[in-house]
C-alpha positions as CSV (number, residue, x, y, z in Angstrom):
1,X,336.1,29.3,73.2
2,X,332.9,30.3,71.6
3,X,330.5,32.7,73.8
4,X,326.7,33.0,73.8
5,X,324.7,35.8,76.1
6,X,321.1,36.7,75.8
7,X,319.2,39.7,75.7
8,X,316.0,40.0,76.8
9,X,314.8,42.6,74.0
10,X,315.3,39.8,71.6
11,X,314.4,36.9,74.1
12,X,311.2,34.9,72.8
13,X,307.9,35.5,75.3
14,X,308.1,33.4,78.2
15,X,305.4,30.8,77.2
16,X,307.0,30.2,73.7
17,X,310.0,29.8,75.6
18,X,308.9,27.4,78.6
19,X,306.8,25.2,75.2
20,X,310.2,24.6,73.7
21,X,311.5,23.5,76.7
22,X,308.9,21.4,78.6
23,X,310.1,19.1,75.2
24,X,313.4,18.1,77.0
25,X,312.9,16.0,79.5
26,X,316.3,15.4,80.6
27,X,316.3,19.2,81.5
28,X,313.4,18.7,83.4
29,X,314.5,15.8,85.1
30,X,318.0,17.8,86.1
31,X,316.3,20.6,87.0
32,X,313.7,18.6,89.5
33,X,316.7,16.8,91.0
34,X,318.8,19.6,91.9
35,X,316.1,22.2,93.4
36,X,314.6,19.3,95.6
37,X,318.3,18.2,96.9
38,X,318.6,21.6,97.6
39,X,315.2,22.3,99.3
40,X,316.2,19.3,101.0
41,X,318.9,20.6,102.8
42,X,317.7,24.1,103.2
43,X,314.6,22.9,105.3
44,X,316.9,20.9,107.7
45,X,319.6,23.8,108.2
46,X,316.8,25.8,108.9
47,X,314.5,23.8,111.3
48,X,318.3,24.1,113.6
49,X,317.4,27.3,113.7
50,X,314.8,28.5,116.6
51,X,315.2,32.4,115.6
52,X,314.6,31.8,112.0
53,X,311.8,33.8,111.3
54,X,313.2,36.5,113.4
55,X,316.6,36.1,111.1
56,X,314.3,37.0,108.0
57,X,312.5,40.0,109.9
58,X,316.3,41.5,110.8
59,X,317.6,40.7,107.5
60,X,314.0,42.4,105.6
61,X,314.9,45.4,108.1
62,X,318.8,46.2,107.0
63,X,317.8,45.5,103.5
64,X,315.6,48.5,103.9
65,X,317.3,50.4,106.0
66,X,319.8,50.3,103.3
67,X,317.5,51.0,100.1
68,X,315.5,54.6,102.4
69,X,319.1,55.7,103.0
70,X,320.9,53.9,99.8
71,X,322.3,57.6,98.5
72,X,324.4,58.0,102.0
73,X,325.4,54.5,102.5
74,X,326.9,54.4,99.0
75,X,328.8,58.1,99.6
76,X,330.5,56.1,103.0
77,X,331.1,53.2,101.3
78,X,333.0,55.4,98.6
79,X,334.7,57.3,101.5
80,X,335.8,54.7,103.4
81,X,337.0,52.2,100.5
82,X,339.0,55.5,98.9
83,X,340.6,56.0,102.4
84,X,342.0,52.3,102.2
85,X,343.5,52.8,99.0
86,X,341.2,51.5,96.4
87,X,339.1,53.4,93.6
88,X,335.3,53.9,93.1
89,X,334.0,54.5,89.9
90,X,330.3,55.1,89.0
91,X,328.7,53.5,86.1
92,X,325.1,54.7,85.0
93,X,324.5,51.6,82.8
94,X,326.1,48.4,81.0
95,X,327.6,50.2,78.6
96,X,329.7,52.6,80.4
97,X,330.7,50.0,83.2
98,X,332.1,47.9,80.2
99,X,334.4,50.9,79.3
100,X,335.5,51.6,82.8
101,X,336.5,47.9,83.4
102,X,338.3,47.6,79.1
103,X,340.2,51.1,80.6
104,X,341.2,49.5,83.7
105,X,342.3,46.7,82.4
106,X,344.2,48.5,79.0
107,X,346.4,50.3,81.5
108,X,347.7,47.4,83.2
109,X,348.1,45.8,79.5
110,X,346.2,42.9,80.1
111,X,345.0,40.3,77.3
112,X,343.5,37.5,79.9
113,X,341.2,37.9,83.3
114,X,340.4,35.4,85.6
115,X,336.8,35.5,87.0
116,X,334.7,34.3,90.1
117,X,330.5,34.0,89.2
118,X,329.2,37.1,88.8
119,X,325.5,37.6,87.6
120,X,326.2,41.6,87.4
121,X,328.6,40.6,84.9
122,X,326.6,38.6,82.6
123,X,324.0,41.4,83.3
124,X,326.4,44.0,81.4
125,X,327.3,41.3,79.1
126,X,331.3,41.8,80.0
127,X,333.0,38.7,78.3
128,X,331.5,39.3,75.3
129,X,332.8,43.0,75.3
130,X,336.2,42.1,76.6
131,X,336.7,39.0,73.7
132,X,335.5,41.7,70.8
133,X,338.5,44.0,72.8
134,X,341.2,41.4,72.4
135,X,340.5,40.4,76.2
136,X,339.6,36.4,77.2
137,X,338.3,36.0,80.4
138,X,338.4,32.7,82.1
139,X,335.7,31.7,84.7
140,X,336.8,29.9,87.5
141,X,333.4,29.0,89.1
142,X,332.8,24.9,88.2
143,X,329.7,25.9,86.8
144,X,330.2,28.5,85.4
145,X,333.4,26.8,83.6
146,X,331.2,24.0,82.4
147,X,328.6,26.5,80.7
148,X,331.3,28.5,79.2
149,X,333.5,25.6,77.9
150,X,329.8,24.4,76.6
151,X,328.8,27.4,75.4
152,X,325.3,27.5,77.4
153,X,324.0,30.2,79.5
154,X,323.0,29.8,83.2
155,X,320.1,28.8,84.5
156,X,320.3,29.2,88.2
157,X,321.3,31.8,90.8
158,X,323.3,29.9,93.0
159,X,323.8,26.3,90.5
160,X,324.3,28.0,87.7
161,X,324.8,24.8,86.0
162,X,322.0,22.5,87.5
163,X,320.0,21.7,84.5
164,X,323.7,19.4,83.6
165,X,324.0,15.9,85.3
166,X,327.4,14.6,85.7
167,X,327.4,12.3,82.3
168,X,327.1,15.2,80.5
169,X,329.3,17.5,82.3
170,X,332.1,14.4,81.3
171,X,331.1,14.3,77.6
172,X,332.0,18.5,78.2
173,X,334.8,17.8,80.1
174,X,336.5,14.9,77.8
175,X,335.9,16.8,74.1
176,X,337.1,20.2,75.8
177,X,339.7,19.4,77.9
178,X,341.1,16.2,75.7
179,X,340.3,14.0,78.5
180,X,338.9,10.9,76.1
181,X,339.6,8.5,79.6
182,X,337.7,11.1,82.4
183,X,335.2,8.9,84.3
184,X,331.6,10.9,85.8
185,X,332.7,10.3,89.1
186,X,332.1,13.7,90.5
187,X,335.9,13.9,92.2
188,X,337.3,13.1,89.0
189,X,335.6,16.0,87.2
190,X,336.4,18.1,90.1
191,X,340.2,17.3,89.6
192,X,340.2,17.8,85.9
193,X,338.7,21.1,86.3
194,X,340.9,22.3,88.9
195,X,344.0,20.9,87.3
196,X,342.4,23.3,84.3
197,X,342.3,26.1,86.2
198,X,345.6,25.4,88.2
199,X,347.4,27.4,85.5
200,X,345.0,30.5,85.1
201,X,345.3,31.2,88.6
202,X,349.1,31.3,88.6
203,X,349.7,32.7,85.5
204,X,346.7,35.9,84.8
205,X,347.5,39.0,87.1
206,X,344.3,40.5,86.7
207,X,340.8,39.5,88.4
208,X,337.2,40.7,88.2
209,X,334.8,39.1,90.6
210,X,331.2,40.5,92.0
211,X,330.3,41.2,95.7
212,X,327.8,39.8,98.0
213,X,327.8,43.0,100.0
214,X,329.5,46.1,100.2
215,X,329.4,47.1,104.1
216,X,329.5,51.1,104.2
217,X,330.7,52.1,107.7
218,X,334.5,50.0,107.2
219,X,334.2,50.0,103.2
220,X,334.3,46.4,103.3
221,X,333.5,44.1,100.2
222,X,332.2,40.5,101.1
223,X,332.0,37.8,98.7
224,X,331.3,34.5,99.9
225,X,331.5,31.1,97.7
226,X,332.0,27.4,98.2
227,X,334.6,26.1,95.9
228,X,337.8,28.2,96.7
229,X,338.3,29.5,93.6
230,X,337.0,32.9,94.8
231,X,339.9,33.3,97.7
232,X,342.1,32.3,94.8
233,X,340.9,35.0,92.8
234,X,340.9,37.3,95.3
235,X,344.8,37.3,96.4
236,X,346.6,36.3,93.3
237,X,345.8,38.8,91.0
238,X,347.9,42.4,90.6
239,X,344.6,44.3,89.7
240,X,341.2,42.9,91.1
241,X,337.9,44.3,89.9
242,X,334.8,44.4,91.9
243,X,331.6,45.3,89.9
244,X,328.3,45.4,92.4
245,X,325.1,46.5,91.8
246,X,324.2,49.5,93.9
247,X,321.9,48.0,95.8
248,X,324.2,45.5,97.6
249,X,325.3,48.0,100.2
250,X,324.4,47.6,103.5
251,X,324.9,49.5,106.8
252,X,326.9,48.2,108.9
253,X,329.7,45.6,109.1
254,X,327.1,44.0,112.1
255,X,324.8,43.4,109.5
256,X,327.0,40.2,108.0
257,X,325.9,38.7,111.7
258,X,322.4,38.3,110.6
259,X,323.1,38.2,106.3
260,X,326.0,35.6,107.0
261,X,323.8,33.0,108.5
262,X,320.5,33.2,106.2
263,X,322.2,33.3,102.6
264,X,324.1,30.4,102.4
265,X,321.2,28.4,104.1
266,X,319.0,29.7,101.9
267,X,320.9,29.0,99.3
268,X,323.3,25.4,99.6
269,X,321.7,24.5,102.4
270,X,325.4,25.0,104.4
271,X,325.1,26.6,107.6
272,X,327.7,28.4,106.4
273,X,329.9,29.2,103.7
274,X,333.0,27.3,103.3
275,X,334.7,30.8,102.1
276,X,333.8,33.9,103.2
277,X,336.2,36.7,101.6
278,X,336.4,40.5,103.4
279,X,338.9,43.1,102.5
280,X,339.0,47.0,102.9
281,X,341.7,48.3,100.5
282,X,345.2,47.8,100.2
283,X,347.6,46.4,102.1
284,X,351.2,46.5,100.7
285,X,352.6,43.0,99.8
286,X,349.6,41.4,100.6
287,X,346.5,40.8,97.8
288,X,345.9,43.2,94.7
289,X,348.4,46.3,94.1
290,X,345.3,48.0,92.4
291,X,341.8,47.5,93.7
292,X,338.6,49.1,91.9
293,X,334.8,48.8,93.0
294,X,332.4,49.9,90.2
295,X,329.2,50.8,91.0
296,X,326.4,49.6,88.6
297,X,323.1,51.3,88.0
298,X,321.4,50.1,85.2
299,X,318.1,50.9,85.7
300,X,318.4,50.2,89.3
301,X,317.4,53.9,90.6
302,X,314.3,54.3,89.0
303,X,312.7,50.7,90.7
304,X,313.9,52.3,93.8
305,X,311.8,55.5,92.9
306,X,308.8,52.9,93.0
307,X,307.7,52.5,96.3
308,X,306.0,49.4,95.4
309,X,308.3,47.5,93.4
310,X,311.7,49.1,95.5
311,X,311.4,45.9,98.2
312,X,312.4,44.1,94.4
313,X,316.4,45.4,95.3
314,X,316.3,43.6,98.8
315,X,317.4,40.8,96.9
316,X,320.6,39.0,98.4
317,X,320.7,36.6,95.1
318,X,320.3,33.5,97.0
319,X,317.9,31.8,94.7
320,X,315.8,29.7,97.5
321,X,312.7,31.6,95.2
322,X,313.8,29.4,92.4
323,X,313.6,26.2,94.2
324,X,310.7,26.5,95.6
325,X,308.9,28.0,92.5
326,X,306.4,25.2,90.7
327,X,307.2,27.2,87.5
328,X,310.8,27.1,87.3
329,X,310.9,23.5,88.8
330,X,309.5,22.8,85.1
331,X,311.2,25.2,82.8
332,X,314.5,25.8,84.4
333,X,315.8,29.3,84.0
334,X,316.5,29.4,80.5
335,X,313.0,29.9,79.3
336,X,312.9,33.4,81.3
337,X,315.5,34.6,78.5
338,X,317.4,36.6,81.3
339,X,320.4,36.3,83.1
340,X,318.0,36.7,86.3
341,X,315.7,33.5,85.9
342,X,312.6,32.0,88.4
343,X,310.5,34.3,90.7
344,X,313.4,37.4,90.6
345,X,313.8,37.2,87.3
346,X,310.1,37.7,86.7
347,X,310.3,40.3,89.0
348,X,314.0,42.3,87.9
349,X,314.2,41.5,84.6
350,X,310.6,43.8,83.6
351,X,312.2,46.7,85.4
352,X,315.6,46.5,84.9
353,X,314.4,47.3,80.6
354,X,311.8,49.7,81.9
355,X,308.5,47.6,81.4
356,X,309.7,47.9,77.2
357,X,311.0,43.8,77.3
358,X,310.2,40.1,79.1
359,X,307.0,41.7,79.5
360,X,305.6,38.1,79.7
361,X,307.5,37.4,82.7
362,X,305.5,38.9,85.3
363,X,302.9,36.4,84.1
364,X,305.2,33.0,84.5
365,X,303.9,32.3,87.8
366,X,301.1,30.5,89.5
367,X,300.9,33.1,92.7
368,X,301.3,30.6,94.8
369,X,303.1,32.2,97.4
370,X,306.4,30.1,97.8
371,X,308.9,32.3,96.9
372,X,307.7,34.5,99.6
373,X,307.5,32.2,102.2
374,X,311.7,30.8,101.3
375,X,312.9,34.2,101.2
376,X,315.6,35.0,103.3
377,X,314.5,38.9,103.3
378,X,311.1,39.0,103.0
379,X,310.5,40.1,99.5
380,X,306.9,39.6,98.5
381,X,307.4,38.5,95.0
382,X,303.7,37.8,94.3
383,X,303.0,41.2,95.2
384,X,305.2,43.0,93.1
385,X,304.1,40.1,90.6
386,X,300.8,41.4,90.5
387,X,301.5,44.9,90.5
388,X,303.9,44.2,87.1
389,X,301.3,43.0,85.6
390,X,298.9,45.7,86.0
391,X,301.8,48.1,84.8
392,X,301.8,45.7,81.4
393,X,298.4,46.3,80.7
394,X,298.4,49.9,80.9
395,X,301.4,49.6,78.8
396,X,299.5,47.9,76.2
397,X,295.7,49.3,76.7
398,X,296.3,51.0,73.3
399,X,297.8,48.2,71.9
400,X,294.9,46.2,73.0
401,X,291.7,48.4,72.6
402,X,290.2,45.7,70.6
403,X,290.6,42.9,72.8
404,X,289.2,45.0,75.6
405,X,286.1,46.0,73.5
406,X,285.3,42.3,72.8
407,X,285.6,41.2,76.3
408,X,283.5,44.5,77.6
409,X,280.8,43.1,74.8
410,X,281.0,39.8,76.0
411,X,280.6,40.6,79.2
412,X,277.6,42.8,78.9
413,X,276.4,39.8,76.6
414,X,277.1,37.7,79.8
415,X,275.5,39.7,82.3
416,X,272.1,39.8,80.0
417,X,271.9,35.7,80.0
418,X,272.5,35.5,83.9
419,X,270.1,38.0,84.7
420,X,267.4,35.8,83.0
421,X,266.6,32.1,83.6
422,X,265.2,32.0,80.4
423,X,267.8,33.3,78.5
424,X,270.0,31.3,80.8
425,X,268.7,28.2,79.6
426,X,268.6,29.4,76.1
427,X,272.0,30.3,76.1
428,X,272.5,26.3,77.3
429,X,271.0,24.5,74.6
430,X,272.5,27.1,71.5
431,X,276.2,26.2,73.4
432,X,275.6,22.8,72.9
433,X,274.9,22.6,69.6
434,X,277.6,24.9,69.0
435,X,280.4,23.0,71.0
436,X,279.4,20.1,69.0
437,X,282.0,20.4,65.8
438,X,284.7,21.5,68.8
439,X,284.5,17.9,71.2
440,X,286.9,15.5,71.0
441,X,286.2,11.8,70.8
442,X,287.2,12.0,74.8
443,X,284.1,14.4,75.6
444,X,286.7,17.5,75.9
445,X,287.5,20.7,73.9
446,X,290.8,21.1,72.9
447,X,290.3,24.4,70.8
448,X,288.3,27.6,70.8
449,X,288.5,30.0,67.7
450,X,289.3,33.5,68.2
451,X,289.8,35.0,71.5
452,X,289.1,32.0,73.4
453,X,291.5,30.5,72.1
454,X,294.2,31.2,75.0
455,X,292.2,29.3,77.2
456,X,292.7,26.1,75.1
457,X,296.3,27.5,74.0
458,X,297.2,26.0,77.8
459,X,294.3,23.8,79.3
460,X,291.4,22.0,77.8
461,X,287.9,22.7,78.4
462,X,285.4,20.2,79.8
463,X,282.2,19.9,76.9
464,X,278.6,20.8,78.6
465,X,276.4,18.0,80.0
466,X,274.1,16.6,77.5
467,X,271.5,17.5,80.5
468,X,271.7,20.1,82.9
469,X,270.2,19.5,86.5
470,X,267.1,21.5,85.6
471,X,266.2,19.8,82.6
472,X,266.9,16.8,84.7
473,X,264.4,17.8,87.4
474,X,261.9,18.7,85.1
475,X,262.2,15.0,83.3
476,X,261.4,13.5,87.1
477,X,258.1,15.4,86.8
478,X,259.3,18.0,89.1
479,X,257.5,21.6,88.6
């Protein structure tokens, strides 16, 4: 089983990226398809609901109660979840939460892991660590099985697997799994995958999954999924693994009241999830023998420092931003070269490698607002958008001194000609006679040397009237 990951320090810029793509119109046509079915059933599940807007101004609320106080709800959660029998271990970045889970997993001797879909795992890159440490882990998530057995990386939150239609998932399924007879009939794939899987389940005594919350007053973990795999996950193991991102506390066991209705409509468009998984520890002859939680930073505690980009951990990971985004209905999620893809992505990604990588991200939207308006906690996305980008450009005002001289000279140059009608007009007829070399045969520029040059790199520019309205006036013997 071969395995691919991607690291945004090496990831090409995000317009290079979303180029290459735009090529493959199959994606495209996958991607379209999935987010609109989704969208689809999202906006009905939600009209049902009359309280919906208050739903996102109580779930915006515990999210932030939870990120002003995040310091003492983790210390209960820790508390609490020690008291029930399980262990809490702290990682500061991907590297040491790697060796915490290859140390956990070395004492209880274990060569195979199954696995429910985890973007915090892909974050730290943990398959990839555990195959080079003698380690396979086997995902047990249906897309996420398809895009390891194919080698691919995901390119949603939630449908991690959406930019695949069902023919190809059956090509996957047939070479892979020595099926040469599997039909695409979706119930047919869904058998040979769980007769796949049927095996792994019984036979692997050791589990590592994610969390959807991590509730601090009962030190409670919550996952909830749709396929069943989780719950198996979840019982059958000996040792079970729980690696969260920091920020997925929340307050109170209450809380799931308001969370537990807005994520899964946000994200499937199910009123609610068909599994919803809580435990708090150990309970003898029932579930994992040996239960761990570790706690992921990774670069997590310095966005919360930022009092402008902090509302950026409210996330729930629901990906309704992703659907409704214009960009990523084109691109997919691949072309963000992140595990975190769409308007998040754009968003996370930049801070989670310190403003150093995917600095082109915070530019891979229109600001149209959409992502806002979907999400299920109120993060302003455009916002924080905007504020990225101004971060970028300080970044890179030394890098980018020239540029910045040009344009201050061709704005001064600008301002001259407008303060003049004369010059104005001047400026008009020279333009003309320069544009002439640069028109098309369909009256449009298609390229600008130099600087200008990244307008045309992405739209085309209109070529002057052969007559402007003054010149036109003056021709009707107008003074």
């Amino acid at each position: 089983m071969s395995l691919i990951t991607i690291d945004p320090r090496k990831a090409a810029p995000f317009p290079e990226a979303a180029a290459e793509i735009l090529r493959d119109t199959q994606l495209r046509k996958n991607v379209a398809h999935a987010t609109d079915v989704i969208q689809y059933k999202r906006a009905a599940v939600v009209a049902e609901k009359d309280d919906w807007q208050a739903l996102r101004d109580a779930g915006a609320t515990i999210r932030k109660e939870a990120l002003q106080h995040l310091d003492s709800y983790l210390e209960q959660f820790e508390q609490q979840f020690t008291r029930a029998g399980g262990h809490v271990h702290w990682a500061a970045d991907a590297e040491e939460a790697q060796r915490i889970v290859l140390g956990l997993l070395r004492e209880v001797q274990a060569t195979e892991i199954i696995k429910i879909k985890s973007m915090t795992t892909a974050e730290i890159d943990l398959n990839r660590n555990l195959a080079e440490n003698g380690i396979r882990a086997y995902e047990t998530d249906l897309a996420e099985l398809i895009l390891q057995l194919g080698a691919e990386l995901p390119s949603h939150l939630i449908a991690p697997a959406l930019h695949k239609n069902r023919q190809q998932v059956r090509e996957l399924f047939a070479r892979e799994m020595h099926l040469p007879n599997l039909t695409d009939d979706p119930p047919a794939l869904a058998e040979a995958a769980r007769l796949y899987l049927r095996e792994k389940f019984l036979k692997v005594k050791s589990g590592v999954c994610g969390a959807n919350f991590l509730v601090a007053d009962t030190g409670s973990v919550c996952i909830v999924e749709s396929e069943g795999n989780g719950r198996m996950c979840l019982t059958l193991p000996d040792t079970l693994i729980a690696i969260a991102g920091i920020e997925k506390v929340i307050p109170r066991f209450s809380n799931l009241e308001v969370l537990l209705q807005t994520l899964p409509r946000s994200a499937t468009g199910e009123r609610m999830n068909p599994y919803s998984s809580l435990w708090t520890g150990v309970t003898p002859g029932d579930g994992p023998r040996n239960l761990h939680v570790v706690l992921l930073d990774n670069g997590r505690s310095e966005i919360l420092a930022d009092t402008t980009s902090r509302q950026t951990l409210q996330c729930i990971r629901c990906g309704a931003c992703q659907n409704a985004c214009p960009v990523y209905r084109q691109t997919g999620g691949h072309a963000y070269g992140a595990v975190y893809g769409g308007p998040i992505g754009a968003i996370l990604t930049p801070q989670l490698f310190h403003m150093e990588h995917a600095q082109s991200l915070p530019y891979a939207s229109s600001l149209c607002g959409a992502c806002y308006e979907v999400c299920p906690v109120k993060i302003n996305i455009p916002e924080v958008l905007v504020y990225l980008r101004s971060k970028v450009v300080d970044q890179n005002r030394g890098k980018l001194a020239s540029v910045f001289n040009q344009e201050r000279v061709a704005m001064k140059m600008m301002a001259r000609i407008l303060l003049s009608r004369e010059r104005f007009e001047t400026a008009q007829r020279i333009a003309r006679v320069l544009e002439k070399p640069l028109v098309g045969k369909d009256g449009w520029i298609h390229w600008l040397p130099g600087l200008a040059g990244r307008w045309t790199a992405a739209r085309d520019l209109e070529a002057l009237p052969t007559q402007t309205f003054r010149e036109w006036w003056k021709e009707r013997g107008n003074a």
